[in-house]
C-alpha positions in Angstrom: -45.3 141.0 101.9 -45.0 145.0 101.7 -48.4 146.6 100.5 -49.3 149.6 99.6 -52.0 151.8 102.0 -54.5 154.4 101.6 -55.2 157.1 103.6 -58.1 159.7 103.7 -59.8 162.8 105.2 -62.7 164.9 105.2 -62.5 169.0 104.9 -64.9 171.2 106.1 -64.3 174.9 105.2 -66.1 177.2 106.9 -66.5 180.1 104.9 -64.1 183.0 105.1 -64.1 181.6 108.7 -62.8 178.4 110.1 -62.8 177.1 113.9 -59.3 177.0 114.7 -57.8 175.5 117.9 -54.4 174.1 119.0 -54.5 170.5 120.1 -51.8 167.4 119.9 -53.3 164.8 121.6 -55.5 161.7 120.9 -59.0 163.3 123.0 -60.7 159.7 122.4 -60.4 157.7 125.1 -60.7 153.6 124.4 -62.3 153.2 127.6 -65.4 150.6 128.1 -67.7 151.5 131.1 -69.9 150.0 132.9 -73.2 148.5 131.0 -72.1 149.0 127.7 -72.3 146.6 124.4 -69.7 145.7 121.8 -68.9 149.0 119.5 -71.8 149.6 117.2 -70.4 152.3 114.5 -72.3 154.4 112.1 -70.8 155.8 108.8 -70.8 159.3 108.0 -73.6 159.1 105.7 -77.2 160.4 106.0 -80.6 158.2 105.6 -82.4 160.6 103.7 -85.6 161.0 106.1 -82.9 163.3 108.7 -82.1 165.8 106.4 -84.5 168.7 107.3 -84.6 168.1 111.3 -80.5 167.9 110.6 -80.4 171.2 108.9 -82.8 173.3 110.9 -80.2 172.5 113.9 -77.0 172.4 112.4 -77.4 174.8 109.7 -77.3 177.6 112.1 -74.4 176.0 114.4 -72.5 176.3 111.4 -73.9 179.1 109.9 -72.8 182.4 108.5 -75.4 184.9 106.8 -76.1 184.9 103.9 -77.2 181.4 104.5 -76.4 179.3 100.6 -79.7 178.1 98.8 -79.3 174.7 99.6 -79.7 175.4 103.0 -83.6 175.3 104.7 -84.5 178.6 106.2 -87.4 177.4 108.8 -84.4 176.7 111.4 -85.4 177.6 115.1 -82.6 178.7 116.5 -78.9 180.3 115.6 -75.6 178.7 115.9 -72.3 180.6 114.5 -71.2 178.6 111.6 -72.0 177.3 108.2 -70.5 174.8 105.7 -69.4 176.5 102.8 -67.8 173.6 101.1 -67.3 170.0 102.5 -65.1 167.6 100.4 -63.6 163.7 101.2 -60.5 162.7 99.3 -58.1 159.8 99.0 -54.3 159.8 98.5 -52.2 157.2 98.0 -48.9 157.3 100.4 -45.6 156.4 99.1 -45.0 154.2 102.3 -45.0 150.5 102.4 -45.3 148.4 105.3 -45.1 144.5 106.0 -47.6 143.0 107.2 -46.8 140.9 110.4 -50.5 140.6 112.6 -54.2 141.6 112.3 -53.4 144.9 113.6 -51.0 145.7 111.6 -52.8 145.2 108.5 -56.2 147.2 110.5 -53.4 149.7 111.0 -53.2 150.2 106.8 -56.9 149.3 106.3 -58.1 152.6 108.7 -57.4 155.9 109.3 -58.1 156.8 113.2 -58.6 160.7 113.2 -58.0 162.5 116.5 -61.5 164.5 117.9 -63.8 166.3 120.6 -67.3 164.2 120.5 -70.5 165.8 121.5 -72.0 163.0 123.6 -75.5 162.3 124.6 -76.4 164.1 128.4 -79.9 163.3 130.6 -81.5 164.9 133.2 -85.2 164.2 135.0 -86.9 166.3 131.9 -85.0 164.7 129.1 -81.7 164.4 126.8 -79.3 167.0 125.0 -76.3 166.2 123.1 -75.5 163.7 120.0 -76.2 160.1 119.4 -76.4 158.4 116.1 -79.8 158.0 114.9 -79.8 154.4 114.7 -77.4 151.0 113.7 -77.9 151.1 110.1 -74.5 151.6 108.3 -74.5 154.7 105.6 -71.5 154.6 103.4 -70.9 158.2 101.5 -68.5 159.8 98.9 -69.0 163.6 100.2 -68.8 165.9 96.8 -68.1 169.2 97.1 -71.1 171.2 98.0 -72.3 174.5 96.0 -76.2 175.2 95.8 -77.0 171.4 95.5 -80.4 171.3 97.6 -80.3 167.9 97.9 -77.1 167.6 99.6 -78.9 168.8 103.0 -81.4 165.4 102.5 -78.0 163.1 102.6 -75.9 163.9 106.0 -75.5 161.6 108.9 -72.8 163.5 111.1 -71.0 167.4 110.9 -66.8 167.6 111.3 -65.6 170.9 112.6 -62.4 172.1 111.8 -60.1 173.2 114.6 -56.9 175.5 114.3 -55.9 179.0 115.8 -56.8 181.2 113.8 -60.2 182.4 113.5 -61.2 182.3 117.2 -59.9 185.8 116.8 -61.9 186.9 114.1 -64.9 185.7 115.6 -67.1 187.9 117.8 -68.3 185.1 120.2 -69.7 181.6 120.4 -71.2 180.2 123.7 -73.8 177.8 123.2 -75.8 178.0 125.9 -78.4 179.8 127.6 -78.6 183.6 127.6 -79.1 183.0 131.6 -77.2 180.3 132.4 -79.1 178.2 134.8 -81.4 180.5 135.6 -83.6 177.5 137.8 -81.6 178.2 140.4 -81.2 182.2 140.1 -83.0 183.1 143.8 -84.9 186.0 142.3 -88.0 186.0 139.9 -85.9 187.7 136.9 -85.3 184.9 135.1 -85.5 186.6 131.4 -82.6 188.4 131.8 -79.5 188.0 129.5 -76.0 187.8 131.7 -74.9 186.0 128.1 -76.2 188.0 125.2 -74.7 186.0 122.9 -75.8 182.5 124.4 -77.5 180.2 121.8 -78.8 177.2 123.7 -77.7 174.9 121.4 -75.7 172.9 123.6 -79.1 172.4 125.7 -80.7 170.4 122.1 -81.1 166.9 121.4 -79.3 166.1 118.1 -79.6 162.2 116.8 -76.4 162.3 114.7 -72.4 162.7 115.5 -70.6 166.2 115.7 -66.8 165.9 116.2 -64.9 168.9 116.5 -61.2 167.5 114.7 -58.5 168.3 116.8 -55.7 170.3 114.9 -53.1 167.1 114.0 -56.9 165.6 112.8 -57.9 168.5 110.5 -54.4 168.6 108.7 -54.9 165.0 108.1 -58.3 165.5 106.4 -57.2 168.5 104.9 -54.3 167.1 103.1 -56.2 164.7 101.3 -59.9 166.0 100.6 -58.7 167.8 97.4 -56.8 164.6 96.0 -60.2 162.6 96.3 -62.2 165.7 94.7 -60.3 165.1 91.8 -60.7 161.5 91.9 -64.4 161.1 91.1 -63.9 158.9 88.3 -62.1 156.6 90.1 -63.9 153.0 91.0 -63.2 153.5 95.0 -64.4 155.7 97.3 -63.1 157.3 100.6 -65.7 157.6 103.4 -65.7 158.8 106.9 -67.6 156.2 109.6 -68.8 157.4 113.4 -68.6 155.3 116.2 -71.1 157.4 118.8 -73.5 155.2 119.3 -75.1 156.0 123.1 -76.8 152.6 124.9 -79.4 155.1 126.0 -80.4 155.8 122.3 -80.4 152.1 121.6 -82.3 151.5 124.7 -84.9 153.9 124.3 -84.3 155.6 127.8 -84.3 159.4 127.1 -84.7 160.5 130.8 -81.9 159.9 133.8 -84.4 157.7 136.4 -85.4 155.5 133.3 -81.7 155.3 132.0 -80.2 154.5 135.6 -83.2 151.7 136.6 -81.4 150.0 133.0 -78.2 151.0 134.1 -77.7 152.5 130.7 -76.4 156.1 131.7 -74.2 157.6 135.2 -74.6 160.5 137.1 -72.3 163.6 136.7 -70.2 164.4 139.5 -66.4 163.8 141.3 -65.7 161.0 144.2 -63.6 163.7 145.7 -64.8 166.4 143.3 -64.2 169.6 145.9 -62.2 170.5 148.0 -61.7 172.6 150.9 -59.1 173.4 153.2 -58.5 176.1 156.4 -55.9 178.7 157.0 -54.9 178.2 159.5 -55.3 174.3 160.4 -58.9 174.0 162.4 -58.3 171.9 165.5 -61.1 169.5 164.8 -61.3 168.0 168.5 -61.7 170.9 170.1 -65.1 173.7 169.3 -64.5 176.1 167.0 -65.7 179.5 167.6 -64.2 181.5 165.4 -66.4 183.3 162.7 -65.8 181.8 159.0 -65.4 183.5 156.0 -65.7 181.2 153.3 -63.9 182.0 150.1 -65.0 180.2 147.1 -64.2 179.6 143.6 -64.7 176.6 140.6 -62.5 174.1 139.2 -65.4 172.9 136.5 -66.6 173.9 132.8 -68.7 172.4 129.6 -69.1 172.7 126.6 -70.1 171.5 123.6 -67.7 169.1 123.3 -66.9 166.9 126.4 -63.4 166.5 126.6 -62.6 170.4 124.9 -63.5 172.2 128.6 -60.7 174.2 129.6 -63.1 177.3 130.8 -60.1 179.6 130.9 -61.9 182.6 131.7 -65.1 181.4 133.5 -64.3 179.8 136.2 -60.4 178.3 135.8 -59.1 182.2 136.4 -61.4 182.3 139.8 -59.7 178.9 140.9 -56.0 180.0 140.1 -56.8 183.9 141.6 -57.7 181.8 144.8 -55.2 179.6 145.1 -52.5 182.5 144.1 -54.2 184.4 147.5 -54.2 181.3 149.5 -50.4 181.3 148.7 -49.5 185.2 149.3 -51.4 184.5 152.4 -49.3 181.5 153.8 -46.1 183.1 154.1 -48.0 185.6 156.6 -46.8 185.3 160.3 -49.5 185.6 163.1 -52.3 183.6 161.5 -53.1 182.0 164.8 -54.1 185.1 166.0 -56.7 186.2 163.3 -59.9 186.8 165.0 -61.6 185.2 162.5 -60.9 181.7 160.2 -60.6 181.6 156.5 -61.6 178.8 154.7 -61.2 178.4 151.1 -63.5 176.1 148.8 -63.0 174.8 145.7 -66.2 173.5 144.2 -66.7 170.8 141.1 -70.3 170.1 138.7 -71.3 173.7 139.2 -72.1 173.4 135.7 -74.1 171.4 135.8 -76.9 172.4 138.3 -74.5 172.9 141.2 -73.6 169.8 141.8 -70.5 170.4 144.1 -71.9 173.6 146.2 -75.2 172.0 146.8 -74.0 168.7 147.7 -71.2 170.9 150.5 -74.9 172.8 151.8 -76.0 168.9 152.3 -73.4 167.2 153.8 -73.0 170.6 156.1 -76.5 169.6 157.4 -76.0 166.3 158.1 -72.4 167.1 160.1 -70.3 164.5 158.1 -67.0 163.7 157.7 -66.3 165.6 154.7 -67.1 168.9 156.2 -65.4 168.0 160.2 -64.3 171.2 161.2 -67.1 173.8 160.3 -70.0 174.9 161.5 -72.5 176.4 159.4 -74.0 178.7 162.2 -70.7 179.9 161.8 -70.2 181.6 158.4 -70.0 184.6 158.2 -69.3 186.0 154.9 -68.6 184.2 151.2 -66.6 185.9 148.8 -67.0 184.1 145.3 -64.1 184.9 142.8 -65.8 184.2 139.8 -64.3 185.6 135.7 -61.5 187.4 136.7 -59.0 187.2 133.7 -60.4 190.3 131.3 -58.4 193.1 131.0 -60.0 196.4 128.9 -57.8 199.1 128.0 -54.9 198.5 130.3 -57.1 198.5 133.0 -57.9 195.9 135.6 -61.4 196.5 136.5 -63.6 194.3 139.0 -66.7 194.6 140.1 -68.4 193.1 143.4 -71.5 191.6 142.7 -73.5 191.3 146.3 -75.9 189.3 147.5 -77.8 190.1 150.9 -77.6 193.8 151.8 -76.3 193.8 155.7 -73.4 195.1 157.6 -71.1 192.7 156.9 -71.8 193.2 153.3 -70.7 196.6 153.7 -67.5 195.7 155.8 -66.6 193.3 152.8 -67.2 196.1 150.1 -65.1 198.4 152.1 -62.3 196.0 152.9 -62.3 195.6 148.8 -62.1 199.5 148.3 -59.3 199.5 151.2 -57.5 196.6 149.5 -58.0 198.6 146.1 -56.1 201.4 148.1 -53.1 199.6 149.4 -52.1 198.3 146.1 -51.5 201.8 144.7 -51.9 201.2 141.3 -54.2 203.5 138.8 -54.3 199.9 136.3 -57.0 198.6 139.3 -60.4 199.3 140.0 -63.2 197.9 142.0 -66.7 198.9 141.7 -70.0 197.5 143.2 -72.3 195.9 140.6 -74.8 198.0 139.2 -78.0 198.4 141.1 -80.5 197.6 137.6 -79.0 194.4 137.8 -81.8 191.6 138.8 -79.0 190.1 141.3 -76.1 188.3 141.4 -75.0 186.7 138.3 -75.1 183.2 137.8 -72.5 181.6 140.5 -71.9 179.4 143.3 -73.7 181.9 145.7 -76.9 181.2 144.1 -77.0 178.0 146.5 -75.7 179.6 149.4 -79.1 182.1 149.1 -81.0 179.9 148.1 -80.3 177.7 151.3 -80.7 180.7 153.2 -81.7 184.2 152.2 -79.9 185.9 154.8 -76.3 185.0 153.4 -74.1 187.5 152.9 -71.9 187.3 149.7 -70.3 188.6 147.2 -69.3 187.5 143.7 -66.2 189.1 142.1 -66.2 189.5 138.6 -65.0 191.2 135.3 -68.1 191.9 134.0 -71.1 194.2 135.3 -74.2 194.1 133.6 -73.1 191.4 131.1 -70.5 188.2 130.6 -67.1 190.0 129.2 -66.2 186.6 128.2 -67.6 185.8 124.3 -66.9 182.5 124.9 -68.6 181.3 128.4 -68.7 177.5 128.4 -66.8 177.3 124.8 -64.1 175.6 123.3 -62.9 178.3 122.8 -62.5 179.7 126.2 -59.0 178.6 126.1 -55.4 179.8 127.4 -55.9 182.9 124.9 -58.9 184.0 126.6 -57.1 185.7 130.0 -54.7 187.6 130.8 -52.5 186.8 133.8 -51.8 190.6 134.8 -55.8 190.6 135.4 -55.3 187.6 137.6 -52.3 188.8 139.6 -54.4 191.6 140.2 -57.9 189.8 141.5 -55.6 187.4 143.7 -53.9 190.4 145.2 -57.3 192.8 145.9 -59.1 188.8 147.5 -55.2 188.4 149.8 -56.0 191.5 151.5 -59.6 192.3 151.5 -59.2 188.6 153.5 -56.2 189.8 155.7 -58.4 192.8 156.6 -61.7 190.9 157.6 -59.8 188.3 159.4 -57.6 190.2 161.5 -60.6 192.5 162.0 -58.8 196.1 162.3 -60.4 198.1 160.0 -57.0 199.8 160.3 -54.7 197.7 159.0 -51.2 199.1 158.8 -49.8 199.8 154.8 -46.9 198.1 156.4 -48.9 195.1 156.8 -50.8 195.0 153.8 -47.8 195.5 151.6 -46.3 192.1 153.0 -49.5 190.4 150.9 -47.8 190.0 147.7 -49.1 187.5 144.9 -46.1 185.6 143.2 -46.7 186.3 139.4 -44.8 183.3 138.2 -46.9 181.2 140.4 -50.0 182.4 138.3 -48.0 181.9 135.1 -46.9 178.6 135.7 -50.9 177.8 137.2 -51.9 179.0 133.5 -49.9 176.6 132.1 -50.4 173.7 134.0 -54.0 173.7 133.9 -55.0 175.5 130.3 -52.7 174.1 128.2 -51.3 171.0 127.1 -48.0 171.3 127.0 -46.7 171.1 129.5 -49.7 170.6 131.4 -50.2 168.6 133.8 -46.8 167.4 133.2 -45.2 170.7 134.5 -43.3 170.5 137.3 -45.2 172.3 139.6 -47.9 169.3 139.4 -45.8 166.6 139.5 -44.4 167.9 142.8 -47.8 167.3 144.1 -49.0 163.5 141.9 -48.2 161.6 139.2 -50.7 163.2 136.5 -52.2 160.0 134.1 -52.6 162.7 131.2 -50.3 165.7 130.4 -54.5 167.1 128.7 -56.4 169.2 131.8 -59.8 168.4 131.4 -62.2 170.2 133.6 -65.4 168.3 132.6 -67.2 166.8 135.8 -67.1 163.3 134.6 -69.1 160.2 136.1 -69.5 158.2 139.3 -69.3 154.5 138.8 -70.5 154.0 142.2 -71.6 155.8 145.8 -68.7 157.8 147.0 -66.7 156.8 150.6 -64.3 158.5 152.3 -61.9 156.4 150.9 -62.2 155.7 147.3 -60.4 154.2 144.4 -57.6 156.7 143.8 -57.7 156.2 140.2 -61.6 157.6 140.5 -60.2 160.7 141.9 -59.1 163.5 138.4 -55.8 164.5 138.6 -56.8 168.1 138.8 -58.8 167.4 142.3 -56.0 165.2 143.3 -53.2 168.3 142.6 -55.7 171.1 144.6 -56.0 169.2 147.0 -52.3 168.9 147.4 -51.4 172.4 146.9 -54.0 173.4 149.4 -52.8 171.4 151.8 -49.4 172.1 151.8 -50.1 175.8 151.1 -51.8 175.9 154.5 -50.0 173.3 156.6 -48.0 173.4 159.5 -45.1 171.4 158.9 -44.5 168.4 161.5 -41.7 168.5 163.8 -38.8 166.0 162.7 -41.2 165.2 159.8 -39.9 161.9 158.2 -38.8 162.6 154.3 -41.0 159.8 153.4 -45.0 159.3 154.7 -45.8 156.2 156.3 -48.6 154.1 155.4 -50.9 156.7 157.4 -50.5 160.1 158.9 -51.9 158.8 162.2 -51.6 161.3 164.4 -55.1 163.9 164.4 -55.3 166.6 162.0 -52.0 165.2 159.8 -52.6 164.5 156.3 -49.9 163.1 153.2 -48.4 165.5 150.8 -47.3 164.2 147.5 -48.4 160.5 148.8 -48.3 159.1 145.0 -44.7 160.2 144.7 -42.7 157.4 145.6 -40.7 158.2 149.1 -41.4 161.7 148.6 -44.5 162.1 150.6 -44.5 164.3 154.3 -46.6 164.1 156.7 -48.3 167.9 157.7 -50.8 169.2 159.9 -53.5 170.7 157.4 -56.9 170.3 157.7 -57.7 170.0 153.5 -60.7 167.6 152.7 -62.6 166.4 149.4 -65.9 166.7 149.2 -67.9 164.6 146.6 -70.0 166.8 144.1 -73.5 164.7 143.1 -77.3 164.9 142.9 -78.4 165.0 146.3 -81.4 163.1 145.3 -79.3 160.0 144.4 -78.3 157.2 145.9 -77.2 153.6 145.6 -79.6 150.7 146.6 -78.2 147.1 148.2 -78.3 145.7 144.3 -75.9 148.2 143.9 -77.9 150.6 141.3 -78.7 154.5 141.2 -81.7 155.3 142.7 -83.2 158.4 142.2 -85.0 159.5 145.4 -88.1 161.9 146.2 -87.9 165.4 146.3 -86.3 166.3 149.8 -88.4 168.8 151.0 -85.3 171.3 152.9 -84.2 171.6 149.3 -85.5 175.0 148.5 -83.6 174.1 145.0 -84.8 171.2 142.1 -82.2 169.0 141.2 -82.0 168.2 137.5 -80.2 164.5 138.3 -78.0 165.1 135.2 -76.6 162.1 133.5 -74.2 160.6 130.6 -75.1 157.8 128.5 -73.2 155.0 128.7 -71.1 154.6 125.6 -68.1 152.2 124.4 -65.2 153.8 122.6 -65.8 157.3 120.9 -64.0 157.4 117.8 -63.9 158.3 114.0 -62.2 156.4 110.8 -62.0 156.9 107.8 -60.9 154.2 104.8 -61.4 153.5 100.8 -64.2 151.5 100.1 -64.8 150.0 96.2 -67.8 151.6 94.0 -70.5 149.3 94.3 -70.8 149.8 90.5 -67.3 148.4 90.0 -68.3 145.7 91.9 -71.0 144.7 89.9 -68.7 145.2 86.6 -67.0 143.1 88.4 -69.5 140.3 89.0 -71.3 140.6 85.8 -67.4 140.2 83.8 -66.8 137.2 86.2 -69.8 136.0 85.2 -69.7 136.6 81.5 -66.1 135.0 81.4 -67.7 131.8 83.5 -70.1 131.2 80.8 -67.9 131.4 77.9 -66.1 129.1 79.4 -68.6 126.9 79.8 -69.5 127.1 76.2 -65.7 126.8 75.4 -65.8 123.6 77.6 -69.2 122.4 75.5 -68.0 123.2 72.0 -64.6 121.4 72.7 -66.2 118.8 74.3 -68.3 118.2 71.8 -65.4 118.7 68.7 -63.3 116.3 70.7 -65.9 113.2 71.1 -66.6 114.0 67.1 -62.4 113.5 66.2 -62.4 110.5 68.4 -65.9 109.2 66.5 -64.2 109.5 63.2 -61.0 107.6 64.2 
C-alpha cells in the first residue's frame, strides 16, 4: 500500500557567520563495542533544570558579540559561535513508497541525518566531552528564537552547521589549551600561550549532545526548517532525537581506573599505531654501530569532534614532508656507505599525552621486539618536522626550534642553513627560534627531554613565537589549511640537511645535493589521499599499498579492545598505519633477488618483510626493516580476567600519564520524525469519548422506544 512520508530538519544559523565544511559521507558508524547496552536515545529537548549550566558553556562556543538578551552573561569561558536563530520544520515529499518490511516502513517513519559527535573522554582526574544528561526522553517543537529568555531554560543538545564557506571569514577557532599539554612541557614556563587563540573548551565536561551536521545533513535540515516555521498551527510536530548516550554516564564512572574496573570505557591508543622504518635496511643480527639520527613526525590529531580530525596543518604536513624526504632520499646511490643511519618515525596518540612517543621511549628500555634494530645509546640527533604547510607572503619560512644546546645541535642548525643554500631559492628561509621563547614548542621532543635532558633536537616549524595555524586541533584544520609549495619546500630543506649529517662531509658537493629532489606530485597526491575524501583513501596511490575499509582518513587515535601482540587482528590495525607502514617499507627496501610476483604465506628469510600483503597476488617480498609500534598508557595493562588494569606510577617515568579513555557507547546517531500534538491527541480522546457516550445514550433511548412499540402491540 503506497503511503505518504514526512521528512524534517533542524537549522541553526549562526549569525552573519555559519560553520561551513565539505563532507559526503555517513561519519556515524553503527558499530557496538565491547560492554555496551541496547541504544538508549534522548530527544533534542531540554529538562528545564540544564538550562543555565547549558548556556554558560555553550553560549560562548557558539557565540558572537554582542551576545542577544536571552543569553546568560555569567559564562566562564569563550567559544566562537552563537545561535542567532534555530528553527525545526516539516515538509511533506511528493514521494510514495510501498511498504514491503519493518524497515522499510522505519525507513519513512525516520529521518537519519549524517554528523560529527562530540563523545565523552576520561583520564585519571576526570571526563571532557558530551553525554546526554540522563534516559528521560524530551520531545521539542524548536520555534524560532529572538530575545525569548526562556528559550535558554529548554535545550537538551546544540546542531552545528557545516559548509565551506565561513571558515574563511573566521579569524580562528581551536578549542583547546593556550599551551597545549603543557604537563609535559620539560621547562617550568608553563603559562605561556604557543595558541593565543586556544579556548579550552574541548577540555570541559558537557552533559548534553553537540553534533556538528555534515554538509549533505545541513542541507537536509535546512530545506525544511522554514516549511515547519510556518506550520505552527498544525496538530504535528517535527522533533530532532539524540542517541549519545555514554555507559560511563549511565554508570556513574567519571574517571578512567573506575570506568575500566566496570569495563565501561577503553584506552586511547593504535595496536600498530607507529611506525618506524631505517634507510638503509639495519641488519638486525649483527651490532649496529652506526650513530642514529632519528627523524620524527605525527600521523595523529583531535578535535572537538571525534571523527572530524584531519589535522591538515598540525601535524598531517610533518608526516607527508617526511615521507616526501624519505622518498627523494631512496633513489640516492651509496646509502650503505653513510657514516651514519637514519631512521624515520612516525608516531600516533601524541595528542593525547604522547601516547605513541612515550610508549617507543618504553619499549626502547625494555629492548623489545618492536624496536629490534636500535639502540638508544645510539641516537644521536632527532629532527622533529612539526606545522610545516604555512606559507606568508610568497615566502616559505621555517624556523628550527632546538632543544639541548651542544655541538651536534649546532652541526644540525648548520646543515639546515647549508641545505637552505643548495636549494637556491629566495621563496625559502630558515631561521633558529627565537631565544625569549621558554623552549621548544609543544612536540614529540618534549618526551625525548624529558627522558633525558641531554637530547639533542630540533623541531621544525612555521611558526616562531606563536601557532601560525588558527585552527590547531580544529575541524577546521582541513585540506584548505596548507599549502603544498610550503611542503615541497620543508621535505626538500629535511632530504638534505639528513644527506649532509649522514654522510658526515660538512662539504657536500652542490652536485650531490642537487640529486635530493622532492617529487611535487607525490606531495599532491599525499594531500589528497589523506585530507580529503574524495578520493581519499581510495586513490590509487593507497590502494597500491592495502585495501582501505573507508575512502574518510580519520586521524583520531581510536581504542584498544585488548593488550597489543606482535601479531594482531589486522582489522585492529587503521588503514592509515597500515598504508605508512607500507610506503615506508617499500620506500626504503632492498628489493629481493628473483623476488616472486606474489608473497608467500611468510617472508621467512631475516630482515624480509610483505609489501601490499592485502592485495591479492600482488604482494613482494623485500628486505626493509619497517616495524609498528603500539601507542598506549604505559601504566596499562591487561590482567589474566582479561581487563585494563591501571598500574602504579613507574618510577623511570620522569612524565605522568593521564591514562586517557573513551566511554563505551552503542551507535552514535541523530533522527529526526513528526510526532502528533499531544493536544490533538487529547481532542482526539475527549471526541472519541463524547461520540462513545452518545452512542450509548442513542443505544438507551432506542432501547427503550423500541421495548415501548413492542409493549403497545
Amino acid at each position: 500500500m503506497p503511503v505518504t512520508y514526512h521528512s524534517l530538519t533542524l537549522q541553526m544559523a549562526i549569525g552573519s557567520q555559519t560553520l561551513f565544511l565539505n563532507q559526503s559521507v555517513n561519519p556515524f558508524r553503527n558499530v557496538k563495542r565491547r560492554g555496551e547496552s541496547s541504544r538508549d536515545e534522548n530527544t533534542l529537548l531540554v529538562p528545564r533544570a540544564t538550562a543555565r549550566p547549558l548556556w554558560s558553556g555553550v553560549s560562548d562556543f557558539l557565540s558572537i558579540s554582542p551576545s542577544p538578551p536571552w543569553i546568560p552573561t555569567s559564562s566562564t569561558f569563550c567559544f566562537s559561535l552563537l545561535p542567532s536563530f534555530i528553527s525545526l520544520s516539516m515538509v511533506t515529499e511528493g514521494d510514495t513508497r510501498s511498504l514491503e518490511s519493518v524497515p522499510d516502513l522505519e525507513k519513512s517513519m525516520y529521518k537519519i541525518v549524517d554528523g560529527y559527535p562530540c563523545v565523552r573522554l576520561l583520564n585519571l582526574s576526570g571526563e571532557i566531552g558530551c553525554s546526554n544528561p540522563g534516559r528521560e526522553k524530551f520531545l521539542y517543537k524548536v520555534p524560532k528564537l529572538s530575545d525569548d529568555s526562556k528559550f535558554a531554560k529548554n535545550v537538551v543538545g546544540v546542531l552545528i552547521e557545516s559548509g565551506s564557506e565561513s571558515q574563511m571569514k573566521l579569524k580562528g577557532f581551536s578549542p583547546v589549551e593556550k599551551f597545549p599539554q603543557a604537563e609535559f612541557a620539560p621547562y617550568r614556563s608553563i603559562n605561556y600561550e604557543w595558541n593565543p587563540i586556544g579556548s579550552g573548551i574541548m577540555w570541559k565536561s558537557y552533559n548534553f549532545p553537540i553534533f556538528l551536521l555534515s554538509q549533505s545533513g545541513t542541507m537536509t535540515l535546512q530545506e525544511v526548517a522554514s516549511k515547519n516555521e510556518n506550520n505552527k498551527k498544525s496538530y504535528t510536530a517535527d522533533v530532532a532525537e539524540f542517541d549519545l548516550v555514554m555507559q560511563t554516564t549511565k554508570s556513574g564512572t567519571h574517571d578512567s581506573e573506575s570506568c575500566l574496573k566496570e569495563g565501561t570505557c577503553l584506552p586511547l591508543g593504535g595496536y600498530r599505531g607507529s611506525v618506524w622504518s631505517s634507510l638503509p635496511p639495519i641488519n638486525v643480527s649483527s651490532d649496529q654501530s652506526k650513530p642514529v639520527i632519528l627523524t620524527v613526525a605525527s600521523m595523529d590529531s583531535a578535535s572537538f569532534f571525534r571523527d572530524k580530525s584531519f589535522g591538515a596543518d598540525s601535524p598531517i604536513s610533518g608526516l607527508i614532508s617526511l615521507m616526501a624526504a624519505v622518498d627523494a632520499l631512496s633513489h640516492l646511490d651509496g646509502l650503505n656507505d653513510l657514516s651514519k643511519q637514519l631512521v624515520f618515525l612516525v608516531f600516533t596518540g601524541e595528542a593525547w599525552g604522547y601516547l605513541g612517543s612515550r610508549r617507543f621511549l618504553l619499549e626502547l628500555d625494555l629492548h623489545s621486539e618492536f624496536v629490534k634494530g636500535i639502540d638508544s645509546t645510539l641516537i644521536e640527533m632527532v629532527v622533529e618536522i612539526g606545522s610545516v604547510g604555512k606559507v606568508f607572503n610568497g615566502v616559505k619560512t621555517f624556523f628550527a626550534h632546538v632543544a639541548g644546546v651542544s655541538s651536534v645541535s649546532n652541526e644540525t642548525l648548520n646543515a639546515l642553513q647549508q641545505a637552505k643554500d643548495s636549494l637556491k631559492s629566495e621563496n625559502i628561509m630558515i631561521s633558529t627560534a627565537n631565544s625569549s621563547n621558554p623552549g621548544i614548542p609543544p612536540s614529540s621532543l618534549m618526551s625525548f627531554f624529558r627522558k633525558n635532558s641531554s637530547t639533542s633536537g630540533i623541531v621544525l616549524e612555521d611558526f616562531d613565537a606563536t601557532f601560525a595555524n588558527q585552527f590547531y586541533h580544529s575541524h577546521l584544520d582541513d585540506l584548505s589549511n596548507v599549502n603544498s609549495s610550503a611542503i615541497v619546500a620543508a621535505a626538500s630543506l629535511v632530504a638534505r640537511t639528513l644527506y649532509i649529517l649522514a654522510s658526515d662531509d660538512k662539504d657536500s658537493s652542490t652536485s650531490a645535493l642537487s640529486a635530493i629532489n622532492v617529487n611535487a606530485s607525490l606531495v599532491e597526491a599525499l594531500l589528497g589521499c589523506l585530507l580529503n575524501c574524495d578520493p581519499g583513501l581510495s586513490c590509487e596511490l593507497v590502494k597500491n599499498y592495502i585495501t582501505p575499509r573507508t575512502n574518510c582518513p580519520s586521524n583520531y587515535v581510536g581504542v584498544l579492545l585488548e593488550e597489543p601482540s606482535a601479531t594482531p587482528y589486522p582489522g585492529y590495525v587503521s588503514d592509515v598505519s597500515r598504508f605508512i607502514w607500507n610506503f615506508l617499507a617499500d620506500r626504503t627496501s632492498i628489493s629481493k633477488e628473483n623476488a616472486a610476483s606474489a608473497c608467500p604465506k611468510d617472508c621467512r628469510n631475516e630482515g624480509e618483510v610483505c609489501i601490499g600483503a592485502e592485495l591479492d597476488g600482488k604482494g613482494v617480498c623485500v628486505i626493509s626493516t619497517t616495524r609498528y609500534v603500539p601507542a598506549y598508557s604505559t601504566r596499562l595493562m591487561v590482567d589474566k580476567s582479561g581487563i585494563w588494569k591501571v598500574m602504579a606510577v613507574n618510577s623511570s617515568d620522569s612524565m605522568e600519564d593521564p591514562v586517557w579513555t573513551e566511554s563505551n557507547w552503542d551507535a552514535l546517531g541523530l533522527r529526526v520524525y513528526t510526532v502528533q500534538n499531544a493536544a490533538y491527541d487529547r481532542l482526539v480522546l475527549l471526541g472519541g469519548l463524547a461520540v462513545t457516550l452518545l452512542a450509548y445514550l442513542a443505544i438507551l433511548v432506542s432501547r427503550a422506544f423500541i421495548i415501548k412499540v413492542l409493549k403497545q402491540d
